[in-house]
C-alpha positions in Angstrom: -8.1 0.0 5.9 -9.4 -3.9 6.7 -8.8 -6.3 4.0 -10.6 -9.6 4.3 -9.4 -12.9 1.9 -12.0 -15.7 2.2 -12.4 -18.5 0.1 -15.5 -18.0 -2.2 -18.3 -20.1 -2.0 -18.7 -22.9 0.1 -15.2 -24.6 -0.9 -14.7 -27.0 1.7 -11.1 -28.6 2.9 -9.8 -25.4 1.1 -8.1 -24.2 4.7 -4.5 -25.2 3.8 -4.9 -23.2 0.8 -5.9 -20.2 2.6 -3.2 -21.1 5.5 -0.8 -20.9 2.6 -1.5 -17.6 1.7 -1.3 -16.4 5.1 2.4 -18.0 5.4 2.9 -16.4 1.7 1.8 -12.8 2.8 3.4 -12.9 5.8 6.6 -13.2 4.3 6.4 -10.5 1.8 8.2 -8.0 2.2 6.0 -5.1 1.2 2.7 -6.7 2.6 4.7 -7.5 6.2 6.2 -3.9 6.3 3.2 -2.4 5.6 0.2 -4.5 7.1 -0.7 -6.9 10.1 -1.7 -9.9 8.6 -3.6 -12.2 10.9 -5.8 -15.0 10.8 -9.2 -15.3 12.0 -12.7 -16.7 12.0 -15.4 -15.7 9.7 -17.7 -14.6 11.9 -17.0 -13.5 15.5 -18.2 -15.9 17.9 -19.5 -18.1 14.8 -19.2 -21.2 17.1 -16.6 -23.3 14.8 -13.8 -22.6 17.8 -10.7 -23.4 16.0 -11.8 -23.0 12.4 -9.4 -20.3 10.8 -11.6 -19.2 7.6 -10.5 -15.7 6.3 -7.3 -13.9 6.6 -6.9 -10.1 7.9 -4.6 -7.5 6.9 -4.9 -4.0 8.2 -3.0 -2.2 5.6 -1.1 1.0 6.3 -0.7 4.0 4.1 2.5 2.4 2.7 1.2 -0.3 1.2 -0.1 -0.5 -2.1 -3.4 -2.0 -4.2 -0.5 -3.1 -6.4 1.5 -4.4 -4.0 -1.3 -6.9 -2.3 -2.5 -7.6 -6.2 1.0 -9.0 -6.7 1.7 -10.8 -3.8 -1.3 -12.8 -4.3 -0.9 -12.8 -8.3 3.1 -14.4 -7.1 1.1 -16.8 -4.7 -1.5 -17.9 -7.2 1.2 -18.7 -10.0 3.1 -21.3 -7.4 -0.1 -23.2 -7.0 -1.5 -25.8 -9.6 -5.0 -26.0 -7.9 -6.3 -23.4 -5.5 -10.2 -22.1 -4.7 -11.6 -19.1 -6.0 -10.9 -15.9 -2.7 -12.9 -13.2 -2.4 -11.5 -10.1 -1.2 -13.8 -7.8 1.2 -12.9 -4.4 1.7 -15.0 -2.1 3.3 -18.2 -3.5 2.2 -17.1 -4.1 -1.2 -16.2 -7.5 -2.2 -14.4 -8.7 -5.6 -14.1 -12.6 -6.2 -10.8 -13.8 -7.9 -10.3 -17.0 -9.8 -6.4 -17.1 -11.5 -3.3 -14.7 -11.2 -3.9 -12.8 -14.7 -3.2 -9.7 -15.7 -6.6 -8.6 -15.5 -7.1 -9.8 -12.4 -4.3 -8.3 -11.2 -5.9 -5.0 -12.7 -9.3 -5.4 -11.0 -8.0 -6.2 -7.7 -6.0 -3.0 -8.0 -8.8 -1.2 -9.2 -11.2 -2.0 -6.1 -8.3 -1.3 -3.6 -7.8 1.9 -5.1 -11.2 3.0 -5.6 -11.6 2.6 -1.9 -8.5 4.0 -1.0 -9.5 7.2 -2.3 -12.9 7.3 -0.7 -10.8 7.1 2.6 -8.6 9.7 2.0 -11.3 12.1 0.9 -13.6 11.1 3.6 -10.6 11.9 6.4 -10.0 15.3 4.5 -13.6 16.3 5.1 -13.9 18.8 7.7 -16.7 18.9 10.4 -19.2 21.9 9.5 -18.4 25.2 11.5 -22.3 25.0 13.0 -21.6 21.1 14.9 -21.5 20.7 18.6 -19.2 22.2 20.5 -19.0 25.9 18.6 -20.5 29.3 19.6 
């Protein structure tokens, strides 16, 4: 699964915050075993060379909805001011403001959801009539 972390809205100068929870991420110990955490442009060939505006992580099976809600809930707390981030997954996107519980609880709840949709999509089996059988 691809998780993108933006910041919401059209928060300008907001980069070091982002860059700082890249750094944070990256050194978390259940989000670096588990996911590649990169940085990267918003848009492919957007024109802004240089400009680092959302941060990837391609999550592997062992991480957890709860363990990315926490990270970012522990990053959150250590900072007095940052910009709303909206996390895309798959389509989906869910816009977070503060490191509360109920955040927390939403941002699990939209990783999860989407979590189980993979795993049942990979369980479904071609039917017996496709290409390829007699």
């Amino acid at each position: 699964m691809e998780v993108r972390i933006a910041v919401a809205g059209a928060e300008s100068g907001q980069g070091a915050a982002l860059i700082d929870l890249y750094r944070w991420l990256r050194r978390d110990p259940d989000v670096h075993r588990h996911a590649a955490v990169g940085l990267a442009p918003s848009a492919p060939g957007s024109g802004t060379m240089g400009a680092v505006d959302v941060i990837e992580l391609v999550v592997g099976q062992g991480l957890t909805a709860l363990n990315l809600a926490l990270a970012y809930a522990a990053w959150r707390r250590t900072r007095h001011s940052a910009p709303p981030l909206t996390i895309h997954v798959n389509g989906g996107s869910l816009t977070v403001h503060d490191a509360s519980e109920e955040t927390v609880r939403r941002i699990v709840a939209e990783l999860s959801s989407l979590e189980e949709r993979e795993a049942r999509e990979g369980d479904e089996e071609p039917p017996a009539d496709g290409p390829g059988t007699d």
